[in-house]
C-alpha positions as a printed Julia matrix, in Angstrom:
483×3 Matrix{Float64}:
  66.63  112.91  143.37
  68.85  113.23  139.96
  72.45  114.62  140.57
  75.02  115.46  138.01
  78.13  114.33  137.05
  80.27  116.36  134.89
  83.41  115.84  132.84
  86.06  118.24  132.34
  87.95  117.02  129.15
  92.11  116.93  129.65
  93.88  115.72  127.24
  97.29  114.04  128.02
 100.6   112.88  126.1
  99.72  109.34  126.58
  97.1   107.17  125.49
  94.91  106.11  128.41
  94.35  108.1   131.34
  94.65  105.39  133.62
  95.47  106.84  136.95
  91.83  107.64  137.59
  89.91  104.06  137.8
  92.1   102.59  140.51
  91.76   99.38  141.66
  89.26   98.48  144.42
  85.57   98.43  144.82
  83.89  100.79  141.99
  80.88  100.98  139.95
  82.1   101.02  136.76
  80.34  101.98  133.4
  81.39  102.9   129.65
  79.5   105.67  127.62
  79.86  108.03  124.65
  79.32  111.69  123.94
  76.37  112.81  122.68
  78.44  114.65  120.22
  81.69  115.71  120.43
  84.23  114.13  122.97
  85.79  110.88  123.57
  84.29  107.66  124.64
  85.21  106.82  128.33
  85.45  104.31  131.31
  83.82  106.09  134.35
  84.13  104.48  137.75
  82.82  105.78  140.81
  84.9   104.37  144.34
  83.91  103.16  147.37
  80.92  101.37  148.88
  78.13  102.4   147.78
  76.29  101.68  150.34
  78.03  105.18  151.89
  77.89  107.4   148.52
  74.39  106.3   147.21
  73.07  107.72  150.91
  75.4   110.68  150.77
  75.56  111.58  147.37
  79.45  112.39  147.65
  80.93  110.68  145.09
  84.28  109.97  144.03
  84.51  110.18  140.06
  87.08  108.83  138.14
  88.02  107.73  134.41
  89.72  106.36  131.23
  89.67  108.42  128.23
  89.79  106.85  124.98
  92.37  108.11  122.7
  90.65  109.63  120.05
  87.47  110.59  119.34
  86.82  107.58  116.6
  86.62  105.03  120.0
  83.76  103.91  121.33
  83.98  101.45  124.46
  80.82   98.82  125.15
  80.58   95.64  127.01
  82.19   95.46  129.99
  84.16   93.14  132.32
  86.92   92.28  135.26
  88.96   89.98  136.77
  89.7    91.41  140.39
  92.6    88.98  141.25
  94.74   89.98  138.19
  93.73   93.82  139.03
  91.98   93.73  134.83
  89.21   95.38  133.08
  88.3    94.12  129.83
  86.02   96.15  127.37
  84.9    96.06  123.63
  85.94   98.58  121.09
  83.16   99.05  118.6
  85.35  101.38  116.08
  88.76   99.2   115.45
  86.33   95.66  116.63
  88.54   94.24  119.6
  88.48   93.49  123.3
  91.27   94.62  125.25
  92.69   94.45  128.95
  94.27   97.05  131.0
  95.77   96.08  134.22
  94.61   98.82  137.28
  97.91   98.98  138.84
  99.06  102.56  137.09
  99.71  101.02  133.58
  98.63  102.44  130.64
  99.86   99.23  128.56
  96.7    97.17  126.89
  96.36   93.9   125.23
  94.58   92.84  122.35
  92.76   89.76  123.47
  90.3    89.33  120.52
  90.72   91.33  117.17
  88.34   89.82  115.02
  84.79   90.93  116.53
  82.18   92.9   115.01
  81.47   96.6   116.09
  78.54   95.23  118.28
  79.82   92.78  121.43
  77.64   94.38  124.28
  77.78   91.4   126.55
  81.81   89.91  127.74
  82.49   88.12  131.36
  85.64   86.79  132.77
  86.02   83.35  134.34
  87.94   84.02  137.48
  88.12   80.43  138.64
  89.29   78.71  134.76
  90.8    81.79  133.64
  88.19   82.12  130.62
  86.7    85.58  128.72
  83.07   84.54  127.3
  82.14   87.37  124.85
  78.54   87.7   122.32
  78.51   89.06  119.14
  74.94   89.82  118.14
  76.07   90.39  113.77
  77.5    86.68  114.19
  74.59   85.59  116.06
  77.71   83.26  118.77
  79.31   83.42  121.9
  83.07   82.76  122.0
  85.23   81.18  124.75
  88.68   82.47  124.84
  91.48   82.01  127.27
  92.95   84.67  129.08
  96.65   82.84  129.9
  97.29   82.14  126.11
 100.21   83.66  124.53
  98.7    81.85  121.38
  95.24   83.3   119.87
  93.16   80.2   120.33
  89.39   80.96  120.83
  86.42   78.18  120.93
  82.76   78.4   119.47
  80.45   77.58  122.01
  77.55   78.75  121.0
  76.54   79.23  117.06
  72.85   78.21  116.94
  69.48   79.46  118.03
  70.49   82.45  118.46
  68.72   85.53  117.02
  70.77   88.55  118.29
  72.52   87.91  121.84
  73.11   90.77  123.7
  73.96   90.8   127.65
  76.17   87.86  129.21
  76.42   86.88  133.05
  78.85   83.8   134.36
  78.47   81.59  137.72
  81.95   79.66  137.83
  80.98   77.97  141.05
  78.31   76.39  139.68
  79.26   76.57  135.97
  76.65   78.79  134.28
  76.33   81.12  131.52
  73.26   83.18  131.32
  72.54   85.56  127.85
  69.63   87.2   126.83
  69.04   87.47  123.18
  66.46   90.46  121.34
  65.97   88.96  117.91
  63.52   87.25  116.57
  62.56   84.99  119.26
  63.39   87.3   122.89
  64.64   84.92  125.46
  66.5    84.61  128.36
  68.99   81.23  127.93
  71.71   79.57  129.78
  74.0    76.93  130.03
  77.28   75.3   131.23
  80.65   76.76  130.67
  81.15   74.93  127.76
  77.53   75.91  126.03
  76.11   72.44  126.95
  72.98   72.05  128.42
  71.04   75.24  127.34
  67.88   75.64  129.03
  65.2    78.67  128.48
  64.86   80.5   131.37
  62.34   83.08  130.23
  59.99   82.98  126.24
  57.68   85.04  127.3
  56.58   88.16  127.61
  59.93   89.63  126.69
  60.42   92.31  124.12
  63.85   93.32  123.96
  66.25   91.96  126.77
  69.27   93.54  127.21
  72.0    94.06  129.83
  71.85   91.16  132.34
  73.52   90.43  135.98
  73.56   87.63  138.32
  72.66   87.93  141.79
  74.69   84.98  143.73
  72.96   85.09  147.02
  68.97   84.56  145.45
  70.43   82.15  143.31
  68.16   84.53  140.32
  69.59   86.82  137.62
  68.01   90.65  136.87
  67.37   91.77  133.35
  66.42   94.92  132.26
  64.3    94.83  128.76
  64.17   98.27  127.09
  61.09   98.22  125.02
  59.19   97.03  127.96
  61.09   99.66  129.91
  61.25   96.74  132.89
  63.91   95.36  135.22
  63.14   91.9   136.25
  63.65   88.97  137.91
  64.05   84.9   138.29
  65.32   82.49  139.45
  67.94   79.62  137.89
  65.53   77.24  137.99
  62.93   79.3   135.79
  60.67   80.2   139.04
  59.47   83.31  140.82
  60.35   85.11  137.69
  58.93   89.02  139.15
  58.88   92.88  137.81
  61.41   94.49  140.01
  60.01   97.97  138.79
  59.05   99.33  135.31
  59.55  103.23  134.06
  58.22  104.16  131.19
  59.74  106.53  128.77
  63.15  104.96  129.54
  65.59  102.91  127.88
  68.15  100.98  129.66
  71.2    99.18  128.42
  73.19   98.03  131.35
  72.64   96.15  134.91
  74.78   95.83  137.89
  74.46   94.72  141.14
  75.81   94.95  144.67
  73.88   94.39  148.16
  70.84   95.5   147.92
  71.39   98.27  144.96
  70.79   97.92  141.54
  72.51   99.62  138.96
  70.76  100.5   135.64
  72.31  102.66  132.5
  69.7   104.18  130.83
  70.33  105.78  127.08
  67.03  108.11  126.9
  68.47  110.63  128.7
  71.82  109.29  129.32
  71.33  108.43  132.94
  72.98  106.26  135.78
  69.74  104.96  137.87
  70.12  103.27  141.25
  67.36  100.94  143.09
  66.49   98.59  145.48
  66.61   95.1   144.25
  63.35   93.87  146.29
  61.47   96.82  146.41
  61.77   98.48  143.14
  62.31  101.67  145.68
  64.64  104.66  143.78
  67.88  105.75  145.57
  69.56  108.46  143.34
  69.51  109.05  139.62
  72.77  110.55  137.87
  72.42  112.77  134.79
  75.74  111.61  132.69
  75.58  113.91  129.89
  76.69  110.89  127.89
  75.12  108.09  126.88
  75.88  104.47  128.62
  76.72  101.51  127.78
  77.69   98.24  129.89
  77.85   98.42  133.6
  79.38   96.19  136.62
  80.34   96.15  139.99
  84.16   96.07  140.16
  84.56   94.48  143.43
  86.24   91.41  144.9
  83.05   89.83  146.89
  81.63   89.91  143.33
  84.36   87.14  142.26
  84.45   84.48  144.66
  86.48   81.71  145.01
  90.27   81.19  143.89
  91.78   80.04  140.23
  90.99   76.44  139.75
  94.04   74.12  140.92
  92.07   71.46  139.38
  93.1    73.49  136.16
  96.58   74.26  136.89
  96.81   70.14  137.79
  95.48   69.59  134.42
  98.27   71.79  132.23
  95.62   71.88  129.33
  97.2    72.86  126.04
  94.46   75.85  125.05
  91.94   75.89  126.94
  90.39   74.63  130.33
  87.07   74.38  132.25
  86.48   73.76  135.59
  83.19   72.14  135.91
  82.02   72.52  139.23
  79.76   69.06  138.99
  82.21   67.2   136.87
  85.86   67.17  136.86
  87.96   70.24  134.9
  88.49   69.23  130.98
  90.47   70.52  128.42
  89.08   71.65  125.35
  90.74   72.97  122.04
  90.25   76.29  120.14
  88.88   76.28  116.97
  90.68   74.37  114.19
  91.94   71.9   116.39
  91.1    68.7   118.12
  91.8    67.15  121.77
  94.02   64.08  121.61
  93.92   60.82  123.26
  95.49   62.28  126.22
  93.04   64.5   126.82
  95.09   67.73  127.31
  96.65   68.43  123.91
  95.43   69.68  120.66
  96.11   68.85  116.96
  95.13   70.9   114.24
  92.2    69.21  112.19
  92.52   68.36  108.48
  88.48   69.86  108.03
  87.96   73.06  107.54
  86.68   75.7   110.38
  83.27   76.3   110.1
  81.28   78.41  110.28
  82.99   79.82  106.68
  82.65   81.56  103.75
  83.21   79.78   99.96
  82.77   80.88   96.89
  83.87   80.5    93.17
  86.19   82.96   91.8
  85.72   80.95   87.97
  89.94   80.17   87.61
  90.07   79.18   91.66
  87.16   78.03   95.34
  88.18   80.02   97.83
  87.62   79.73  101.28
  87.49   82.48  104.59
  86.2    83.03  107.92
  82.96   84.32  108.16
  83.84   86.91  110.01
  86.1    88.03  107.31
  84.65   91.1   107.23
  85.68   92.43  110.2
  89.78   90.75  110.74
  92.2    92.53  109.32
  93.53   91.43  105.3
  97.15   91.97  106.31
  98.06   88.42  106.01
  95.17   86.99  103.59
  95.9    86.42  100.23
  94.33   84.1    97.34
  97.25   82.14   97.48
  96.47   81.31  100.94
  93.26   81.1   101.27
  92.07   79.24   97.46
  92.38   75.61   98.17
  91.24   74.69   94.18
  93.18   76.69   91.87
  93.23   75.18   88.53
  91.29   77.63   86.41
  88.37   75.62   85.29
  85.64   78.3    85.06
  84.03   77.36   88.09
  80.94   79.42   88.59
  78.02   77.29   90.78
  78.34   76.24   94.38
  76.69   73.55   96.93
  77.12   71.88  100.05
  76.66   68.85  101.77
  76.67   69.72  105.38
  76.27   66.04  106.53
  79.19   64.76  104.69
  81.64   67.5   104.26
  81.05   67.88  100.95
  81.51   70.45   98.43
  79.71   70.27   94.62
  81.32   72.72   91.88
  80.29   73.23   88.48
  83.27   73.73   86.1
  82.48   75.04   83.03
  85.36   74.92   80.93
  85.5    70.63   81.0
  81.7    71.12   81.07
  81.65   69.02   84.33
  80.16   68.74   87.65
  82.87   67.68   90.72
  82.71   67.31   94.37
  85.76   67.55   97.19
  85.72   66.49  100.75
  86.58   69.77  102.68
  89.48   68.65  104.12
  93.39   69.9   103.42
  94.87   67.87  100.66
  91.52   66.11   99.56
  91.49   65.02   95.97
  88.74   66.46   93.25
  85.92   64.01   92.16
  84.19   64.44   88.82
  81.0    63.04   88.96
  78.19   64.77   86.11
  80.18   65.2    82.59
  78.6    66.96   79.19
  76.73   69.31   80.82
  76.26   72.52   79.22
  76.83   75.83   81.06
  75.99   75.34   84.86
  75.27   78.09   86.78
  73.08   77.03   89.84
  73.55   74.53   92.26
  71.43   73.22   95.15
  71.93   69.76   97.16
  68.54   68.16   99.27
  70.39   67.08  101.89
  66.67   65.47  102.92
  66.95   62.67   99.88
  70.61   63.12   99.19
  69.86   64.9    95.97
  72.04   67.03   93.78
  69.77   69.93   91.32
  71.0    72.22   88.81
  70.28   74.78   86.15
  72.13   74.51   83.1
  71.58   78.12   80.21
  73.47   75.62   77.32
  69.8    73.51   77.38
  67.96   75.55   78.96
  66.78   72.93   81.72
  67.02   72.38   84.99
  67.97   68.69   86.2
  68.15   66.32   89.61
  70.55   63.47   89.76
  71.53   61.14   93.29
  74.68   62.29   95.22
  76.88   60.3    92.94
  75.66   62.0    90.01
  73.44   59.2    88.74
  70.2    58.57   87.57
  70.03   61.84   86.26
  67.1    63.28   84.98
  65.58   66.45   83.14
  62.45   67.6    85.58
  62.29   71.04   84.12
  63.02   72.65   80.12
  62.08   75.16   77.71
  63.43   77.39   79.86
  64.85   81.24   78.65
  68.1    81.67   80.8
  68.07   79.4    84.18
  70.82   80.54   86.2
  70.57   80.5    90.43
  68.85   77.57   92.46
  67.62   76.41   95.82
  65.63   73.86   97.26
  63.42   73.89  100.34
  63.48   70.06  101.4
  61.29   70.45  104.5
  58.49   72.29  102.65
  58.97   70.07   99.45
């Protein structure tokens, strides 16, 4: 059976239209017109164990307030009355309290245009959000006044998409559709990871947990599948498979599953164990993130164990271990355990590079934060114009070689605030290529002046000429694990 919901655009004086997603139990969903129109929030209300049988549905929605918008992931927190969502256009996650409000805050403001997968903590008090052009997952806490966020996540992953959360027993589940298709989890504070699911996975994307079977559901749209397993890896099962289709989003509640598909922009509804179809919603529009905005959905209360704690930035409540307090980063936990000191090293991951009269160094995420407040002043920790031109890093260490070719010299500075330069190669001609083999703790470079490329230790000793009678030798790398 396929019904259809339709949209009658209003336009008010305000900017959200928040009197129609009320709180209380909804199936909530974001999607974007197929053309013109604004992106939207669309919640139907009630149980749907009564509508899905009936087919009378209460619709309701948020309007964006412009046409440039477009909402993605999705998420809640039922005790503070919020929904959370991801703006692809301006790159932020905002809240909007359901309680008649049409006030939102900025929780996040330095995302890329494609977080599809965000979930709220209800028992620490925590937003988890992925951001598949950054390839990490970020922590953030929702009862900061201060803008600290944590890294927990930042390798092995390829392109992470959907995100699910089990406070009571502290795990985060992601799937990721890059190179290497996976279904992953951890703890709450990205320790632990464990595969759940290598193969025979295409292209995993929304993902839900389902609390009573102790299993999460995945949909995976080039397999045009919703599936199955459990935490523990087992019983992993095809729920039901439609071709032709490609879904986005998962939800469940009961027996129902909820599935956005973007083929034909439609809202499909299921039985969990079966695979048997309910209803089928034509939109119009095509969806995004889905979830069950309900309060059996969120059990359990706030942590007191947290509120005991007083943390500084952030806390997690560890259901097997005790609460801890952790710092955002740039920062680092003190003796006491609960507050946070800003670190001397420099957040990583980063951005550096040579500017010749100044080394500069920004987020890597630089692209998408806004330059308001970033200027070279700032943000240049060498400025003495020495014509620097070749970069190269020494992970292990800290360390950062430069080449500076107006004292024809090679240096090297701890990445630290207020560490002191160290020249270390001097009479070199014109160096425009670094490269360190962090393998053997060796430092190569090309130099155009003699027309040779050279190795020398860390230190810069023991140098020798292992390549010459070359025409112009300018960039550099080295592969140390293939020699």
């Amino acid at each position: 059976m396929e019904n259809v919901i339709m949209f009658v655009l209003i336009i008010f004086s305000f900017v959200f239209i928040s009197q129609g997603v009320k709180h209380g139990r909804n199936l909530i969903w974001s999607m974007s017109p197929t053309s013109l129109g604004v992106s939207r929030i669309v919640g139907i209300e009630g149980d749907p164990n009564d509508w899905v049988k009936t087919g009378n549905v209460t619709v309701r929605h948020i309007s964006a307030p412009h046409y440039g918008w477009q909402f993605r992931a999705l998420g809640f927190h039922y005790t503070t009355k919020s929904i959370f969502w991801s703006e692809k256009s301006y790159k932020r996650i905002q809240e909007l309290t359901l309680d008649g409000s049409t006030a939102t805050r900025s929780l996040f403001t330095k995302t890329s245009g494609y977080v599809d997968g965000l979930v709220i903590d209800w028992i620490s008090d925590n937003m988890y959000f992925s951001d598949s052009k950054y390839n990490w997952i970020i922590m953030v806490p929702l009862n900061s006044t201060d803008v600290y966020y944590k890294l927990i996540i930042t390798t092995g992953l390829y392109q992470p998409h959907g995100l699910a959360i089990y406070p009571k027993k502290g795990y985060l589940f992601w799937s990721d559709w890059g190179d290497i298709p996976k279904i992953e989890m951890s703890d709450l504070t990205g320790g632990n990871r464990r595969i759940l699911v290598s193969e025979n996975i295409v292209h995993p994307r929304g993902i839900t947990v389902d609390y009573d079977a102790n299993a999460i559901y995945w949909v995976d749209s080039s397999k045009d599948t919703v599936e199955t397993v459990e935490f523990n890896g087992n019983n992993r099962r095809i729920v039901l498979s439609l071709p032709n289709t490609n879904f986005f989003g998962i939800a469940l509640y009961e027996k129902f599953i909820f599935m956005t598909e973007q083929e034909e922009g439609h809202l499909k509804i299921y039985d969990k164990i079966t695979g048997k179809g309910y209803t089928n919603y034509k939109l119009g529009y095509i969806p995004f993130a889905i979830m069950m905005y309900d309060e059996d959905m969120q059990a359990g209360e706030l942590s007191s164990a947290c509120t005991l704690l007083e943390c500084e930035q952030i806390c997690v409540d560890k259901p097997a271990f005790d609460a801890v307090c952790l710092c955002g980063e740039g920062y680092e936990l003190n003796s006491d355990k609960k507050t946070c000191t800003e670190v001397q090293e420099f957040i990583q991951p980063s951005h550096i590079y040579a500017i010749r009269d100044a080394i500069c160094q920004y987020p890597a995420n630089l692209a998408d934060m806004s330059l308001a407040n970033i200027t070279l002043e700032t943000q240049c920790f060498i400025k003495i114009a020495k014509g620097y031109l070749a970069l190269s890093y020494d992970s292990i260490n800290g360390l950062l070689y430069y080449s500076e070719n107006v004292t024809r010299s090679i240096g090297r500075v701890q990445l630290r605030r207020g560490s002191f330069t160290d020249t270390i190669i001097r009479g070199v001609g014109e160096v425009r290529g670094l490269a360190y083999d962090w393998t053997s703790a060796n430092l190569y470079w090309t130099d155009n002046t003699y027309k040779w490329i050279m190795v020398s230790t860390a230190n810069g000793k023991y140098q020798k000429v292992i390549v010459d009678g070359l025409i112009s030798p300018i960039g550099i790398a080295v592969h140390p694990n293939r020699g």
